[in-house]
C-alpha positions as a Markdown table, in Angstrom:
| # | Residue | x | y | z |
|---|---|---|---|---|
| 1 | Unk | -116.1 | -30.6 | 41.2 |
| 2 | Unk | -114.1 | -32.9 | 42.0 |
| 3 | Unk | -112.3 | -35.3 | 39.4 |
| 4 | Unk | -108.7 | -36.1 | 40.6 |
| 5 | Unk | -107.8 | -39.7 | 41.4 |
| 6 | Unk | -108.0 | -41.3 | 44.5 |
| 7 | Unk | -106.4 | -44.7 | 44.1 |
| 8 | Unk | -103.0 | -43.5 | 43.7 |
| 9 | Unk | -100.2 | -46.3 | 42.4 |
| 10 | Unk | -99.7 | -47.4 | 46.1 |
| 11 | Unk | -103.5 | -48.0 | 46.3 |
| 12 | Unk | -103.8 | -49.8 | 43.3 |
| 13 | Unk | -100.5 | -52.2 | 44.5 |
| 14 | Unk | -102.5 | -53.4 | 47.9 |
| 15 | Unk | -106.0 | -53.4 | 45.9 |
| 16 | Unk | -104.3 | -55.3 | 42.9 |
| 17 | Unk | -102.4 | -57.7 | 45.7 |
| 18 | Unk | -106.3 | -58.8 | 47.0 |
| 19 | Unk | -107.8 | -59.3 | 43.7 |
| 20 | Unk | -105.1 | -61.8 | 42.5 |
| 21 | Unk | -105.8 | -64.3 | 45.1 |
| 22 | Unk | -106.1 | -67.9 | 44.2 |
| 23 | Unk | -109.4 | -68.1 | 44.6 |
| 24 | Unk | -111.0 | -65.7 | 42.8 |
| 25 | Unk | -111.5 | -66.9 | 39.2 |
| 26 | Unk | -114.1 | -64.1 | 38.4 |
| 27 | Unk | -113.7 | -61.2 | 40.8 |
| 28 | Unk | -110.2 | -60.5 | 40.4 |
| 29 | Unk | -108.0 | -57.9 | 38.3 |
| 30 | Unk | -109.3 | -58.5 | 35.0 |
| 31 | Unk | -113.4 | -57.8 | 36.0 |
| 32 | Unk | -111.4 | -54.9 | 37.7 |
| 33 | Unk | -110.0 | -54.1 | 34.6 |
| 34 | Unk | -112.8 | -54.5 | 31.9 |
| 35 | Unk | -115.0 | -52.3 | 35.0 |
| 36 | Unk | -112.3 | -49.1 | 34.7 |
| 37 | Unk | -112.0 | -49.8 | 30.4 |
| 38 | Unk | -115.8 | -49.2 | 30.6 |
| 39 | Unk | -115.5 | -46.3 | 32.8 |
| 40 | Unk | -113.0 | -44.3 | 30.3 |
| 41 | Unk | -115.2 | -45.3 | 27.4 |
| 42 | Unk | -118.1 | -43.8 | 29.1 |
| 43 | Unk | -116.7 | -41.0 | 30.9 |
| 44 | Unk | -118.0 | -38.2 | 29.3 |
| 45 | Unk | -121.4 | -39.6 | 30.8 |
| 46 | Unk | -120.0 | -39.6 | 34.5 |
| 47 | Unk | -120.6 | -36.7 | 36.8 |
| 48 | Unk | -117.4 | -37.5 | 39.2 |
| 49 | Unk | -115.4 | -40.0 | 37.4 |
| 50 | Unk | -112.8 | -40.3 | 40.3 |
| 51 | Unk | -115.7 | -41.1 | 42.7 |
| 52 | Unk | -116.5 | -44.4 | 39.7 |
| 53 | Unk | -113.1 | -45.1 | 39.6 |
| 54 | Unk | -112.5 | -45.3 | 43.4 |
| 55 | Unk | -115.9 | -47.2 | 43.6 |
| 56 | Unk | -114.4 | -50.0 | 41.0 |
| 57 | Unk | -111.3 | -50.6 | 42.5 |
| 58 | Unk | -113.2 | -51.5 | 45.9 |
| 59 | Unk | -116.2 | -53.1 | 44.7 |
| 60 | Unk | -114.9 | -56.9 | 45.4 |
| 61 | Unk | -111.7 | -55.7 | 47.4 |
| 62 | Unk | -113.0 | -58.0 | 50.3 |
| 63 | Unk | -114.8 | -61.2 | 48.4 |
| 64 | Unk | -115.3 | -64.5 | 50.3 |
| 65 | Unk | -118.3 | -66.7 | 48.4 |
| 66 | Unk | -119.3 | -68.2 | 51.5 |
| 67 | Unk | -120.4 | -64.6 | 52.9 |
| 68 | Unk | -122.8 | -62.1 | 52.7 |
| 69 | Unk | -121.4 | -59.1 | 53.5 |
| 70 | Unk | -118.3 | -58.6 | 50.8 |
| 71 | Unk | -119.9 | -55.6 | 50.0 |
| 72 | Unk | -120.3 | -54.0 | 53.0 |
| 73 | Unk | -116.9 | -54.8 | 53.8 |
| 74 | Unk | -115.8 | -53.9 | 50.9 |
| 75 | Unk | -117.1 | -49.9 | 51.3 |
| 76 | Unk | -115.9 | -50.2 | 54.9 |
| 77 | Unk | -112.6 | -50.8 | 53.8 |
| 78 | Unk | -112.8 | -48.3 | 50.9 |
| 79 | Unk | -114.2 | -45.5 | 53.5 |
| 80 | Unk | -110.7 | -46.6 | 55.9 |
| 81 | Unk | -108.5 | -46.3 | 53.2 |
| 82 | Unk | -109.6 | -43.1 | 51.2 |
| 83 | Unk | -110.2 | -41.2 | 54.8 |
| 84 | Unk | -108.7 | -37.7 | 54.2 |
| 85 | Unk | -108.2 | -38.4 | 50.3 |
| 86 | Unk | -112.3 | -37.7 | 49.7 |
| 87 | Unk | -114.5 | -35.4 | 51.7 |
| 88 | Unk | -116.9 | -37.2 | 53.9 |
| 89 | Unk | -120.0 | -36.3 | 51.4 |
| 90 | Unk | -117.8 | -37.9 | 48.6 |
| 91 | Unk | -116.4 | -41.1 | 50.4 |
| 92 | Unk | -120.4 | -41.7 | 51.7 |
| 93 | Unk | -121.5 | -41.5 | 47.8 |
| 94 | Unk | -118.3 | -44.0 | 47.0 |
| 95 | Unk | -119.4 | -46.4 | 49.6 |
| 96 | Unk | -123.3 | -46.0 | 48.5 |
| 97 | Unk | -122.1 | -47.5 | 44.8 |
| 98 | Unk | -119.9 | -50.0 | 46.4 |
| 99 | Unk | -123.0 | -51.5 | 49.0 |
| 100 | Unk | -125.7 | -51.2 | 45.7 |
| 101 | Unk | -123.5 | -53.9 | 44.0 |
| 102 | Unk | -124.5 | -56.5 | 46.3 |
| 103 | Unk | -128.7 | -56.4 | 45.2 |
| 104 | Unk | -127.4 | -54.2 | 41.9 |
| 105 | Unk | -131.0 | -51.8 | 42.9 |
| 106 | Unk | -130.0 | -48.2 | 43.1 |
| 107 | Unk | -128.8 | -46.8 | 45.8 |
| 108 | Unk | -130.8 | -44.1 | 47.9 |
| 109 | Unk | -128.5 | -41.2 | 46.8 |
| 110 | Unk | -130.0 | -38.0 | 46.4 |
| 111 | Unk | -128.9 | -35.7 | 43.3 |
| 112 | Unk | -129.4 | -36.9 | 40.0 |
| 113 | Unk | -125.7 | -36.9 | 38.9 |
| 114 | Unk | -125.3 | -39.1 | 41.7 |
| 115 | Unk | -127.7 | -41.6 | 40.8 |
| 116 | Unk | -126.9 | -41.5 | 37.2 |
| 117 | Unk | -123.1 | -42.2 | 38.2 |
| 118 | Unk | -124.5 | -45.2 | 40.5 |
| 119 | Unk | -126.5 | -46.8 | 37.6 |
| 120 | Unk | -123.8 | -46.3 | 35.3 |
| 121 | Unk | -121.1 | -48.7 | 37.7 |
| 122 | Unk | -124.0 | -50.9 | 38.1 |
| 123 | Unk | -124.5 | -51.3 | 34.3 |
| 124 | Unk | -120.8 | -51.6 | 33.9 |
| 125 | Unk | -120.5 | -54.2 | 36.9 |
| 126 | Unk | -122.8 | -56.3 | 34.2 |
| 127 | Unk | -121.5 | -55.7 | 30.8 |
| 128 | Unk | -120.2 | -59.2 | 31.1 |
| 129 | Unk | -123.8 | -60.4 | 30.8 |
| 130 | Unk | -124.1 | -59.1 | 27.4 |
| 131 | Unk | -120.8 | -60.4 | 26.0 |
| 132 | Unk | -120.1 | -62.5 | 23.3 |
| 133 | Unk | -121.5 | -66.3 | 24.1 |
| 134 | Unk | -117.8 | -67.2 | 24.9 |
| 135 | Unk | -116.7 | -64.4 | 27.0 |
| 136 | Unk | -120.2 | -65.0 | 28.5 |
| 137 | Unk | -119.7 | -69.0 | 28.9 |
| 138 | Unk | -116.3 | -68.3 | 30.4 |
| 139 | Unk | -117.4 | -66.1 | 32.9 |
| 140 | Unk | -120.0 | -68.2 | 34.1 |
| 141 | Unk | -117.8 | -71.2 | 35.0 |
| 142 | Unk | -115.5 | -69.0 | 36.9 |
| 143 | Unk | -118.0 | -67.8 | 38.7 |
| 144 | Unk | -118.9 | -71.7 | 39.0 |
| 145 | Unk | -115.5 | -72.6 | 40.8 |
| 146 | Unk | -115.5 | -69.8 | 42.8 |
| 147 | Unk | -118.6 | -71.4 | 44.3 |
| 148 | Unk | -116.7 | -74.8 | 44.3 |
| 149 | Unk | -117.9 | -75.8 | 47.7 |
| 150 | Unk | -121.4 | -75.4 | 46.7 |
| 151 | Unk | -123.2 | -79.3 | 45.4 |
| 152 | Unk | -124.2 | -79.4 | 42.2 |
| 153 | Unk | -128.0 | -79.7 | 42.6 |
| 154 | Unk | -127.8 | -76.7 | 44.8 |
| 155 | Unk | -125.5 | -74.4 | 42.3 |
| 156 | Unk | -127.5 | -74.9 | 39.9 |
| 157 | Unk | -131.1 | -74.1 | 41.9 |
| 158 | Unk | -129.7 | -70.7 | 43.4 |
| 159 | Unk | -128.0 | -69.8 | 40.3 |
| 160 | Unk | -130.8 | -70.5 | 38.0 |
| 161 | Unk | -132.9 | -68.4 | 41.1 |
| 162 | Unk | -130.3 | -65.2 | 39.9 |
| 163 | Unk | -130.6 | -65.4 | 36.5 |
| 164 | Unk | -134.3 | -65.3 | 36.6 |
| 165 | Unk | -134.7 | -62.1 | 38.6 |
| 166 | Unk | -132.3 | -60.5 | 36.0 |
| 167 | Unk | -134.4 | -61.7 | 33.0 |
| 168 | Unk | -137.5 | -60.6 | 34.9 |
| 169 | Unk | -137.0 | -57.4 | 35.5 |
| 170 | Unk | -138.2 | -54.9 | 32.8 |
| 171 | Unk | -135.0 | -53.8 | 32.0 |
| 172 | Unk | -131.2 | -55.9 | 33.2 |
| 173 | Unk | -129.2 | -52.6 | 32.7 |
| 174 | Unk | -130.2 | -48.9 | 34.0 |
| 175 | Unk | -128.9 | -46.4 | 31.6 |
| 176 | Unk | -129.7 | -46.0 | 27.7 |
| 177 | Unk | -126.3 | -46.0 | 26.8 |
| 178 | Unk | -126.2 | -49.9 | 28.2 |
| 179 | Unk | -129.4 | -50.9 | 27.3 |
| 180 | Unk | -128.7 | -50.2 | 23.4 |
| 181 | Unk | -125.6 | -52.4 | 23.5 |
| 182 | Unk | -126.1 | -55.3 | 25.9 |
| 183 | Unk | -129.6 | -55.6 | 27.1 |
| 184 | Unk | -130.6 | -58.2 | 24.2 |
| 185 | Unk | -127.6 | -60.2 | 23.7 |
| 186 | Unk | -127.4 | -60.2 | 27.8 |
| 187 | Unk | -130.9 | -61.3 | 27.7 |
| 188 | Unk | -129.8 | -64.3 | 25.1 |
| 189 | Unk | -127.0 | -65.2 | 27.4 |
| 190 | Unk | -129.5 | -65.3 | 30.4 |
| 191 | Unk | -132.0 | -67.4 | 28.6 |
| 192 | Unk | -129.2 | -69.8 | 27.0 |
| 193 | Unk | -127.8 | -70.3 | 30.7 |
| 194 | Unk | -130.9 | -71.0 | 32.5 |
| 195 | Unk | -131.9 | -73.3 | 29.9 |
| 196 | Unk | -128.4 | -75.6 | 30.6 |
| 197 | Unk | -129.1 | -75.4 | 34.4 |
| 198 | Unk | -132.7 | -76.4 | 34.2 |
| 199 | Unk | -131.7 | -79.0 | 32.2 |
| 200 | Unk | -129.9 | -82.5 | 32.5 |
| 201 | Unk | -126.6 | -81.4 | 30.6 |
């Protein structure tokens, strides 16, 4: 097993340098931050920690809201930079937790431990939906000027498009452990959101 740390302090200086660019209002060092908070507080649930831990840090490394492919990018860059740290079989299951965050669907990892640790940084990649209204409210205008460039009537369209195939899936988060603690007020978040973008506010 393998459970020492990949992202070393150096690592974490040219991550930390990317995620405090100007124009990330949501994906920068504090989503980073509440992401590896979760991960301690759950770890005893987490098959290779270091593997979680290294997929967090590089989960939004590369982020441009005009793109489509920050993720893949993003577990590019993570496979470049942790080459020789991680043995190929370990850096491939890093990258497959990295990519799933872009349609948050599992990945197509074989193992159970594997898939369990993938749902796990999935549900913890969307703890914010089940924060307190404020937290929650905050969260969702950053994300708003992040997508500055997008017109109003549009915003609101796609982003009302997102919420809805969260709330209709049977279940937003993939683990027990998540589902207990933020599936309904996530759900009450969702609803309360859609609601103020379907509506003239």
């Amino acid at each position: 097993m393998e459970n020492e740390t990949l992202i070393d302090d150096a690592l974490k200086n040219e991550l930390s340098a990317l995620y405090q660019a100007k124009d990330r209002h949501y994906h920068g060092m504090a989503h980073i931050k509440a992401m590896l908070a979760l991960a301690e507080e759950y770890r005893a649930l987490l098959d290779d920690p270091g593997a979680v831990e290294a997929a967090i840090w590089f989960h939004d490394a590369v982020y441009d809201s005009r793109a489509k492919d920050n993720e893949a990018k993003s577990a590019a860059l993570a496979k470049k930079r942790l080459a020789g740290r991680a043995s190929p079989h370990r850096l491939a299951r890093i990258a497959a937790m990295i990519n799933a965050t872009a349609t948050h669907q599992l990945p197509p990892l074989r193992g159970e431990n594997a898939l369990n640790d993938a749902a796990l940084l999935l549900d913890m990649d969307l703890a914010i939906l089940g924060a307190e209204p404020a937290v929650f409210d905050a969260y969702e205008s950053a994300v708003r000027l992040e997508y500055g460039w997008v017109e109003e009537p549009m915003w609101r369209a796609g982003r009302a498009a997102v919420l809805k195939s969260f709330l209709a899936r049977p279940h937003i988060f993939y683990t027990q452990s998540f589902r207990d603690r933020f599936e309904a007020p996530a759900r009450k978040n969702l609803d309360r959101s859609l609601q103020a973008l379907q509506g003239e506010v």
